[in-house]
N, C-alpha and C positions, 0 to 999 in steps of 0.2 A: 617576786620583783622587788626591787628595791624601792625602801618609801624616801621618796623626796623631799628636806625638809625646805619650807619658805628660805631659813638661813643658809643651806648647803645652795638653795639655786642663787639666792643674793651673790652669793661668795665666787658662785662658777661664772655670774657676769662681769663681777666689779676685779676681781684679781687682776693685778699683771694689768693687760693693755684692756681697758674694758670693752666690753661688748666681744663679737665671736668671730670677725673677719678683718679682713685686711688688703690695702693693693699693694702689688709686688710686681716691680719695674721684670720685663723679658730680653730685655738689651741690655749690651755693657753698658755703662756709664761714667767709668770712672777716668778715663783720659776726656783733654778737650777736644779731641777728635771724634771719642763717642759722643761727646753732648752738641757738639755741633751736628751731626746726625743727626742726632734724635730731635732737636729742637733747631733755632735758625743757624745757619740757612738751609739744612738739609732737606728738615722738614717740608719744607717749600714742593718741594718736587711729587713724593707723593700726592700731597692735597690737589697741585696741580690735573694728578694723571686719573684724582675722584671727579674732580670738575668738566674732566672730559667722557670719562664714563665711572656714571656715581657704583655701578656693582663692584668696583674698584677699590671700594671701600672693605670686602672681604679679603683683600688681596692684601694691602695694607695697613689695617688696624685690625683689632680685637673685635670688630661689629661679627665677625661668625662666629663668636667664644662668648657673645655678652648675654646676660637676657636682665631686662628689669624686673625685679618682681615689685610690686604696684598695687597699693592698699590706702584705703581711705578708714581703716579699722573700725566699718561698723558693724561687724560680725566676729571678731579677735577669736578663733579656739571656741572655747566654749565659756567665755568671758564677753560677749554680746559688744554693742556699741562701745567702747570707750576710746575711744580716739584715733586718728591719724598716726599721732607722736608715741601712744602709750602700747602700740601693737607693733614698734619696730624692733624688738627683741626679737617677734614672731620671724618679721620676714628677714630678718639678721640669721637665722636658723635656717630660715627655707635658703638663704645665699648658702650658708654650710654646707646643706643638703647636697645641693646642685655642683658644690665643684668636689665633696667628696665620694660623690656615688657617679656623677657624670661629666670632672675635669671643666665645669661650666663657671665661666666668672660672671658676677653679678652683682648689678647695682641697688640694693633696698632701695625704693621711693617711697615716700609714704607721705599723701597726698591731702592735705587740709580742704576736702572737700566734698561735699556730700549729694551736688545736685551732680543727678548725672549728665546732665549735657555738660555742665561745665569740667569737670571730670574728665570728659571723653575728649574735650577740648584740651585739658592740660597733656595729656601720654599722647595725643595726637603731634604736638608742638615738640614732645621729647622722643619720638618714636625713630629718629633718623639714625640718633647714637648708638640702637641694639640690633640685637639679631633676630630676637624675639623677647615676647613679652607674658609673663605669668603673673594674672592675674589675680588677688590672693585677698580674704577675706573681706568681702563685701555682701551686703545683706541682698534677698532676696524683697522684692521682684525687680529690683535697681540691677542685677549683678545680668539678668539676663540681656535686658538691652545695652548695656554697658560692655558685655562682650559681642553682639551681634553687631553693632554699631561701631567697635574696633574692628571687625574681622573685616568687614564690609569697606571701611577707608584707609587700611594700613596694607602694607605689602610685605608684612613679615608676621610671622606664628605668631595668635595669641590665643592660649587657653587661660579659665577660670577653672586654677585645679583642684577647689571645691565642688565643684560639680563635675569634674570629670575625670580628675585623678581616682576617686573615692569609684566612681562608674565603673572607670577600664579594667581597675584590679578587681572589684566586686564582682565581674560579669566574667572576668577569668576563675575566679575561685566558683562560680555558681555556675559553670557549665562543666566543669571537672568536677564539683560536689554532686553535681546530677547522673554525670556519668560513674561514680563510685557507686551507688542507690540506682544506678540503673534506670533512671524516670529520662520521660521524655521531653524537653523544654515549649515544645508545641503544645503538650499538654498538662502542663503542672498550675496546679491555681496558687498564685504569687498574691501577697498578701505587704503592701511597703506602707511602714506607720510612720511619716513626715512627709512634707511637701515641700520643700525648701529644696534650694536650688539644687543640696548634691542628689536629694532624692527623684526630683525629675530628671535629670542626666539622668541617673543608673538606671528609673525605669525605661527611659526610653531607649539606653542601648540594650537592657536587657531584649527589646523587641526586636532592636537589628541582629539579636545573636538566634532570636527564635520565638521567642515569647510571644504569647498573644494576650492583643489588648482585653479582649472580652474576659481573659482569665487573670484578671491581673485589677487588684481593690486597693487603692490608695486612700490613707487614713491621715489627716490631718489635728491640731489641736483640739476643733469641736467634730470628730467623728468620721464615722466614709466620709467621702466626697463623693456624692451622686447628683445624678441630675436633676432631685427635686430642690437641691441648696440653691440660691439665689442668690451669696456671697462667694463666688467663686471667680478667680481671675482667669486671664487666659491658659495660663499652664494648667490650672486645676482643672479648668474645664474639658481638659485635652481626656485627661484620666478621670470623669468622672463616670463614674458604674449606673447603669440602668436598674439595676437589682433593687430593689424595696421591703427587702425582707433582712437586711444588717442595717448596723447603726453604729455598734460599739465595738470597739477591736474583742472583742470574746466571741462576736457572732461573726466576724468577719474570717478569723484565723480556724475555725472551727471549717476539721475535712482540706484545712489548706496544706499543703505539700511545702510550701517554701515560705520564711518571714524574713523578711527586711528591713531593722530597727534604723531609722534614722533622724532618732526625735531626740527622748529623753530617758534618765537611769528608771530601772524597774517599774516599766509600766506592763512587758509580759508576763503573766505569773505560769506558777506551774501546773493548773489545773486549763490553761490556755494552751500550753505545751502537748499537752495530753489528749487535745480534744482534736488535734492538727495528725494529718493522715502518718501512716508508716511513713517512717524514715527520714522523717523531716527537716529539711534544710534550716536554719537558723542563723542569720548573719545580724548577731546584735552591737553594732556600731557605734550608740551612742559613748560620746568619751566626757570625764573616762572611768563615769561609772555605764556600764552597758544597761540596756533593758532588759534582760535577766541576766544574771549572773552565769558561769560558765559552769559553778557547781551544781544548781538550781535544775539548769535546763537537762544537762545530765541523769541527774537525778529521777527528774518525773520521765524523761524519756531516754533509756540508752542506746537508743540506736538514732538519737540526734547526728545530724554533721554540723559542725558548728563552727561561726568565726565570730571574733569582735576585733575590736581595733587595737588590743593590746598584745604586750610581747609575752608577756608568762602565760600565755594560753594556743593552741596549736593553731592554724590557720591566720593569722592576722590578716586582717585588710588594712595595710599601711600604702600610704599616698606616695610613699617612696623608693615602692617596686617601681613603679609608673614615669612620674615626671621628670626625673634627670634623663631618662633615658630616651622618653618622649622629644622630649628638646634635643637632645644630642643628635639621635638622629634628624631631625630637620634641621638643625643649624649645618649640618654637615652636607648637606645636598641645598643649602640656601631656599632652601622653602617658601614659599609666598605664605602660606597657610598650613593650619594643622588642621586638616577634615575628616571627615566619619572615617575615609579608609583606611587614614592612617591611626586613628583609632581604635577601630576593628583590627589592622594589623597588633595593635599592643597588647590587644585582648587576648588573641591566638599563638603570640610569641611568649606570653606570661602562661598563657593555661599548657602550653605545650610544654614548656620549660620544667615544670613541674612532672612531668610522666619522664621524665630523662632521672640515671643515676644521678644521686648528690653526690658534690664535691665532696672532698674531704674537709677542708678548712670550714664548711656549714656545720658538718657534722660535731667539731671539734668547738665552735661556737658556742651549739647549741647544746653540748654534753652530749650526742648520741653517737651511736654508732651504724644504723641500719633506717634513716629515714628515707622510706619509699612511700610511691604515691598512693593515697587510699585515703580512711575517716581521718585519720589523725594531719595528713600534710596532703592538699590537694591545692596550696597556695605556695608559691617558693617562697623561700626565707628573703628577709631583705639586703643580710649581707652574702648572699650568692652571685659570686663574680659575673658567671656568665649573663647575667642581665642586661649589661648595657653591649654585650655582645650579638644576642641575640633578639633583645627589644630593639635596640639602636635600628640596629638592619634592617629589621622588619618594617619599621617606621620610615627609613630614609629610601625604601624597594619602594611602599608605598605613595609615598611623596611623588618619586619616578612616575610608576604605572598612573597615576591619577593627572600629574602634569601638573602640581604646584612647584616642581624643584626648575631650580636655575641652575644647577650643577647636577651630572651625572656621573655615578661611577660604576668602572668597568668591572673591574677586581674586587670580588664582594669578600673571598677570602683574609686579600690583603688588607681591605679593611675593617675587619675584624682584626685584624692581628693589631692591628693600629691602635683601636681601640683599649687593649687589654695593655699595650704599652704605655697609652695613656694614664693609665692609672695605677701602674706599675704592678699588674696582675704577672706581667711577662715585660719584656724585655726584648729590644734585636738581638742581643745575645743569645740569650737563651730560649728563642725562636728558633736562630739560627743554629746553635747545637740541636736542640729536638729534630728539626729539618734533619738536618747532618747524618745523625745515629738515625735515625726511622729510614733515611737513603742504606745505611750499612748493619742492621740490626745484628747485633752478636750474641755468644751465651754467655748471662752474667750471674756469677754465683752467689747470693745473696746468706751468708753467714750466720745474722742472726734474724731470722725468717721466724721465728718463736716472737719477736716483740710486733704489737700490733701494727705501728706506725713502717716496721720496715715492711711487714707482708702487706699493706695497702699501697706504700710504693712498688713491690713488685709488679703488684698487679693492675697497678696505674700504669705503671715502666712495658710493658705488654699489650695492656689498651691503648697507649699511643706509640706505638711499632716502634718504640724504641730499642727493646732488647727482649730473648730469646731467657725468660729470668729459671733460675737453677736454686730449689727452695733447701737447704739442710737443715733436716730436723725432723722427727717420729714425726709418721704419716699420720696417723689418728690425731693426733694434737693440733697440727695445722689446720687440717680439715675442721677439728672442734672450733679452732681460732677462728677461721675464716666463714665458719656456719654463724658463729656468733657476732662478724665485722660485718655480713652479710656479702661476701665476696665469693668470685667465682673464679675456682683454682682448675678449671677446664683447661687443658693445655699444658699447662704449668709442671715441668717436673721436679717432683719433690724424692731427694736424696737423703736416707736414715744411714747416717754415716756409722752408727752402731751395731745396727740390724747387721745380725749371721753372714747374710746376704752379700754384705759388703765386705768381708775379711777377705776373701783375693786381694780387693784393689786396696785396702789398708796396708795391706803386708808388701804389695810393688811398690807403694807410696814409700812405705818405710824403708826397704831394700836402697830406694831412688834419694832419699834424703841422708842415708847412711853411707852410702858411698859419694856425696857430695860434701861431706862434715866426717869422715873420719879419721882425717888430722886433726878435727878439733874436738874428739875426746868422745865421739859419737857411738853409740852401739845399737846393733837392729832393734832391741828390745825396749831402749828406752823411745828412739823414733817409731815404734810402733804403739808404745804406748800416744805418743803424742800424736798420733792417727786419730786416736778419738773425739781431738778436742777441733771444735770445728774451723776457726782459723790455719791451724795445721792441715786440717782436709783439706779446706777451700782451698787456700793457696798449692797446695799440691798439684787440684783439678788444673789450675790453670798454669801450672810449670810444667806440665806432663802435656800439654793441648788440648786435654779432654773438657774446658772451657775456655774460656776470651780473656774475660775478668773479673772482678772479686772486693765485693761491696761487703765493708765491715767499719765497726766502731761505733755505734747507738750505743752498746753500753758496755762493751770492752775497754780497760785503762788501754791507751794509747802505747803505754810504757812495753804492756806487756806485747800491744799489735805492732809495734817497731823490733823490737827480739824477733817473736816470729819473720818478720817479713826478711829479716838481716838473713836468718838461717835459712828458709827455704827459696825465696828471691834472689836476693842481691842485689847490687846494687852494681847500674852498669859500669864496664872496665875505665870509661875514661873520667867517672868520677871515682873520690873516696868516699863522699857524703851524697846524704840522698836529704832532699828538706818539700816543703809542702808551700802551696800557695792560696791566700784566697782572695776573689775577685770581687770588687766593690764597682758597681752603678748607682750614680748617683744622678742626680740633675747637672754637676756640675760635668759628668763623662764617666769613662772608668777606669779604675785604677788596680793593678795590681800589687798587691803584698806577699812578701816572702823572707825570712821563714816562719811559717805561723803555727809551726807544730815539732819540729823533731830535736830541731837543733837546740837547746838551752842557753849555751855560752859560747859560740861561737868562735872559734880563734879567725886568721888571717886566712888561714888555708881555706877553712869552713866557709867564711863568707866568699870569697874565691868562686868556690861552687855553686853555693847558693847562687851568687849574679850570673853564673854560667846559668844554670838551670831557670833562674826566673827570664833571661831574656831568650833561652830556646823555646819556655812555656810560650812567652806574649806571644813572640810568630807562629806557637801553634795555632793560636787562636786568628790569624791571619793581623796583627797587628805589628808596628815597627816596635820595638822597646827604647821606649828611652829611660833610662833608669839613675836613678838621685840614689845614694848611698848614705843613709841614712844616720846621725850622730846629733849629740848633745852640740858638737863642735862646729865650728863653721870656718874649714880650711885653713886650720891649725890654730884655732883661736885659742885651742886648749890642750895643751901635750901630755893629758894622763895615758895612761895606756889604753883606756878605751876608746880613746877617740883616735893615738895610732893604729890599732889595728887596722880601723874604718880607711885610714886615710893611707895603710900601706895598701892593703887590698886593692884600693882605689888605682891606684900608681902600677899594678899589675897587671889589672884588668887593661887599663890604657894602651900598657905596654905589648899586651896579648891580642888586645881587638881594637886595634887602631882607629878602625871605622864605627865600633859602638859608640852613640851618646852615652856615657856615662860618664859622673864624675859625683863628687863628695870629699870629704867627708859635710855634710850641712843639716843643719835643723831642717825639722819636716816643713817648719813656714816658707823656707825661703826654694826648696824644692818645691812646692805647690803655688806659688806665688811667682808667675814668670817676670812679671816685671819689674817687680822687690830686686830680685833675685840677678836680672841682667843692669839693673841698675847697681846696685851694689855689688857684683861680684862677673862683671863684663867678659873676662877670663874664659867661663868655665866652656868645657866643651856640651854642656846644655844648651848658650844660647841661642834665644831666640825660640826655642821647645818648648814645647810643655810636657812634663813628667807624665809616664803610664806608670812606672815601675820604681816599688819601693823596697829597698833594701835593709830591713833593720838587723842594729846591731847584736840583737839578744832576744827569745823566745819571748820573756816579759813585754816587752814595749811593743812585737809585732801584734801577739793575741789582744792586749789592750786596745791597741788603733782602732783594730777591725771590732771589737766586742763595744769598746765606747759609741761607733756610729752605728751600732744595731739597734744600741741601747737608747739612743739618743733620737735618730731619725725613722722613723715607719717606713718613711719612702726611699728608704736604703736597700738595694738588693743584694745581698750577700752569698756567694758559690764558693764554696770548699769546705773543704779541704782537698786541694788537688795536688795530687804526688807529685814528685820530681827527681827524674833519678833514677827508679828502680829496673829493674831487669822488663820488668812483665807489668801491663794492668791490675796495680793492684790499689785500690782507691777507700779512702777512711770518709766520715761523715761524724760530722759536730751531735755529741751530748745533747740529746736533746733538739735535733735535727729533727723539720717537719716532713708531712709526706711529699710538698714539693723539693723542698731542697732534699730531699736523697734523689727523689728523680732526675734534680740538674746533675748530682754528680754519677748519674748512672750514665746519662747524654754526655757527657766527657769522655767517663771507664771505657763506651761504647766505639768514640772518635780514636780514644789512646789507642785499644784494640786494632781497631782497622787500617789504621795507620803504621801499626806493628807489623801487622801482614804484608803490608800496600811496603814496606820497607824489605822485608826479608823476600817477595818477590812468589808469596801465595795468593794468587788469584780468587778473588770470591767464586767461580767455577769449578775449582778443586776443593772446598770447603763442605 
């Protein structure tokens, strides 16, 4: 892990805009007709229609998206009392937390005050503005009645995710840790060294998952807590041990099955370790140094299962598998409350989560390649997409079944899908392609099947019934490949385009390519030769029908996968050029670019086609095009030649499809800029549109556009490279394309496909 100096974290709060959040208007604003909206008189009418029924207030404002987190910083991390004001960096973080893992905006409070009734009084008086409220670093035994006491007069969620965040992930990790070791949870003697408030949560949900109290020794600063102590509060008293025969955590842990650190650094040692039954569970949490160390407890015992709270160690118990997702779902069903169920729901959607395949994107986080569930991972990773998928749900089912939700929803699928949109995991687009192709599944030839990341999309592309995938490449190697990615090529045919085996259909392919090329200098021998080389196969499989379509380009030059496709494709008759497009979703909507790959230098005829082709693409995708033609120049500002060609094309296109919005030649601002744009240039046959479709004048400037907001924005989703043009299904993928983006573009190859049939008038029944 990386060491953190005092000056790098100074520097990561004070740079730029200090601190780590910000609010960000969700309305236009910028005309006087937006602001009179949004403010008088507009305003007026919603407030009115909360005043007649206040749940109204989820309808029109952010109270279902808000939650306070709310500290009076006498418990800061593991920095103790120090203030209100000096612990709001903390919950500046927990706000980060919450809208990067679970799309949740949040207000840091941080509250000068330390009696708890007065306290409870002040979030009481501010409780009307959220959706809900997390409760965040407040000392024990103030934090218990200070959240019993909100739950009790507020009508919206409030957890303290100090004691319950650290609970619901611990009690998932420690009923999958018991089911790896095979122990019973009714029967295991549980051993928890702290009494502070996370460690009463966790023990007591450890009971709602199975646990029994008689088995179960809770260890404070001065020792067990049993029932002969006579300074024990109410919690303590709850867990205190009958037993007379312990005192010191060395007699206590002794023969115990499970330890639960949640005190202070190295108070376990490893002669403590040793004395603790087979297979012993271990969750040393203190932060952030733990109570024993993870080499330590190893050490004295390797058949430990083990978690702490850190990231360079396998299992972590982090507070933010949990809480975004916790909230999300009950903001999202308007929750009165967050109670045991839906608790216990968070515990069973986290520990279940973890027994499913990982994602690829974990894998590739975390450096591996084969994380499955067992001693090393029985906790999911924190940045595992499907969390707020599958915790969300679980949480806002239970809200349902239990009868705290004010809203119900039908469509548990759909919202899930909603979900993953939110956070830009997916996309209606690329929802609706996946839909699409798994409705029409075809067979897609996957060329370079030898590179890790394309045989994981294959085999992704296949688990969700999107295509029928065709692997080329020596059958042993694959199989070595995917032994080692840990994948399962069940199903999957894998074609050795070298193998003996193959020389028939080498030699028809070559015959087939030789008589379609032998005006241009072609002979059997040397198309046979080029049999061998897999682009030449592949595209053959699928010029011959004996596949659909044909996934290539991870790490073939482009140069050389455009020759090929000229020679054995083509490129259909009513173009001369073929060019490529790719699709950009943003927050702002989405926008298509072309050409992003073939064409270099464009002449007038070139661009001609390209706007042909980028405005046949948009309707494929079921949208109108309206397309801006893209130049330095703004409608003859500038008569070099390159900004004539933009603006003769332009003048062609008009003259050819009367009815297309197109027009240019204009800078990208004032195409993206509708009202720039209809103000200054009222003319064009854009107005009043807003642009899908971009036209650029030259290979440079397109890949640039598209490659600057990759580089730029996170929450950019980028598709393509998708063909345009060509005869046949034949579909490229960007350098260094991850395993989702070859899957979006496999859900395209898939749509081209079937749409090719669905045009030539072959029935999916004949297939």
């Amino acid at each position: 892990m990386v060491k953190i100096s005092k000056e790098a974290a100074l520097q990561y709060h004070e740079a730029g805009r200090p601190g780590k959040i910000e609010v960000k208007p969700t309305k236009a604003y910028r005309t006087q007709t937006d602001l009179s909206l949004a403010y008088s008189p507009g305003v007026a009418y919603p407030c009115l229609e909360i005043q007649q029924n206040p749940d109204d207030a989820y309808r029109y404002t952010d109270k279902g998206n808000l939650v306070a987190v709310i500290s009076n910083g006498t418990a800061v991390l593991g920095l103790g009392d120090i203030g209100a004001v000096s612990g709001k960096p903390v919950m500046e973080g927990k706000g980060l937390l919450f809208k990067i893992y679970g799309g949740i905006d949040v207000f840091d409070i941080e509250v000068d005050e330390k009696d708890p009734e007065k306290f409870c009084e002040a979030v009481e008086k501010i409780a009307p503005t959220f959706g809900g409220i997390n409760l965040e670093d407040i000392k024990a035994p103030e934090c218990f009645y200070i959240e019993e006491r909100l739950k009790r007069t507020l009508d919206i969620p409030v957890m303290h995710d100090d004691q319950h965040g650290t609970a619901i992930i611990s009690a998932a990790g420690l009923k999958n840790a018991l089911e790896v070791n095979g122990k019973d949870i009714r029967k295991v003697k549980i051993v928890v060294n702290g009494a502070g408030a996370a460690a009463i949560s966790c023990t007591k949900l450890y009971m709602a998952i199975g646990a029994q109290k008689e088995n179960i020794v809770m260890l404070d600063s001065k020792g067990v807590i049993s029932q002969e102590r006579k300074d024990l509060n109410e919690q303590k008293k709850f867990f205190a041990t009958s037993r007379t025969d312990i005192h010191t955590l060395a007699e206590a842990v002794k023969d115990a099955d499970v330890f639960v650190g949640l005190s202070k650094g190295n108070v376990l040692t490893q002669d403590m370790v040793k004395s603790m039954a087979k297979d012993p569970v271990i969750f040393a949490l203190a932060n952030p140094v733990p109570e024993i160390s993870y080499e330590d407890a190893m050490e004295a015992r390797p058949d430990t299962l083990m978690s702490t709270g850190r990231t360079d160690y396998p299992n972590q118990i982090n507070n933010v598998i949990g809480f975004p997702y916790i909230f999300r779902g009950a903001l999202d069903v308007h929750a009165t409350a967050i109670n045991e169920e839906m608790k216990l729901a968070a515990v069973y959607a986290i520990a279940d989560l973890a027994k499913q395949p990982v994602p690829d994107v974990v894998n590739d986080v975390y450096k591996v390649n084969n994380l499955t569930f067992g001693r090393d991972y029985f906790i999911p990773k924190p940045v595992d997409p499907r969390l707020i998928t599958e915790v969300s749900a679980a949480v806002a089912k239970a809200a349902i079944d239990s009868g705290v939700a004010r809203k119900n929803i039908d469509d548990w699928d759909a919202y899930k899908r909603s979900l993953s949109v939110m956070l830009g995991q997916e996309t209606k687009l690329t929802q609706k392609l996946y839909a699409t192709a798994a409705a029409h599944p075809q067979r897609v030839v996957f060329a370079e099947a030898v590179h890790p990341t394309m045989l994981k999309a294959a085999v992704q592309a296949k688990a969700e019934g999107i295509c029928q995938p065709i692997l080329l490449g020596n059958d042993e190697v694959l199989q070595k490949l995917a032994h080692q990615l840990d994948l399962n090529l069940d199903g999957i045919e894998i074609v050795n385009l070298r193998h003996p085996s193959e020389q028939e259909r080498r030699e028809r392919y070559a015959h087939i390519l030789t008589e379609k090329r032998k005006r241009e200098g072609y002979t059997f021998q040397e198309a046979n030769d080029k049999m061998f080389e897999r682009n030449y196969f592949g595209m053959m499989m699928v010029e011959t029908g004996e596949a659909d379509a044909f996934i290539t380009g991870l790490y073939t030059k482009y140069s050389n996968t455009i020759k090929v496709v000229n020679e054995v494709i083509g490129i259909r008759p009513q173009y001369k050029h073929f060019g490529a497009m790719h699709i950009i979703n943003s927050a702002r909507g989405t926008l298509y670019i072309a050409d992003t790959l073939v064409n270099e230098n464009p002449d007038t005829d070139t661009l001609i086609d390209i706007a042909k082709l980028a405005a046949k693409s948009v309707k494929f995708f079921n949208e109108k095009p309206v397309v801006s033609m893209i130049s330095h120049s703004n409608f003859g500002s500038n008569q070099n030649d390159g900004a004539k060609k933009v603006k003769r094309a332009v003048e062609l296109m008009q003259e050819q499809f009367p009815d297309l919005p197109i027009d240019g030649e204009m800078q990208i601002g004032f195409a993206l800029d509708r009202d720039l744009r209809d103000e200054q240039y009222p003319f064009t046959r854009l107005f009043g549109k807003d642009v899908n479709t971009l036209v650029f004048p030259n290979l440079t400037s397109a890949r640039s556009s598209y490659k600057m907001l990759q580089m730029l924005d996170a929450d950019v989703e980028i598709i393509g490279p998708i063909q345009m043009g060509l005869n046949k299904p034949i579909h490229f993928v960007d350098f260094g394309a991850s395993v989702r983006d070859i899957v979006n573009i496999v859900s395209v190859a898939v749509i081209d496909a079937f749409v090719d049939k669905v045009k030539k008038g072959i029935s999916e029944a004949t297939e």
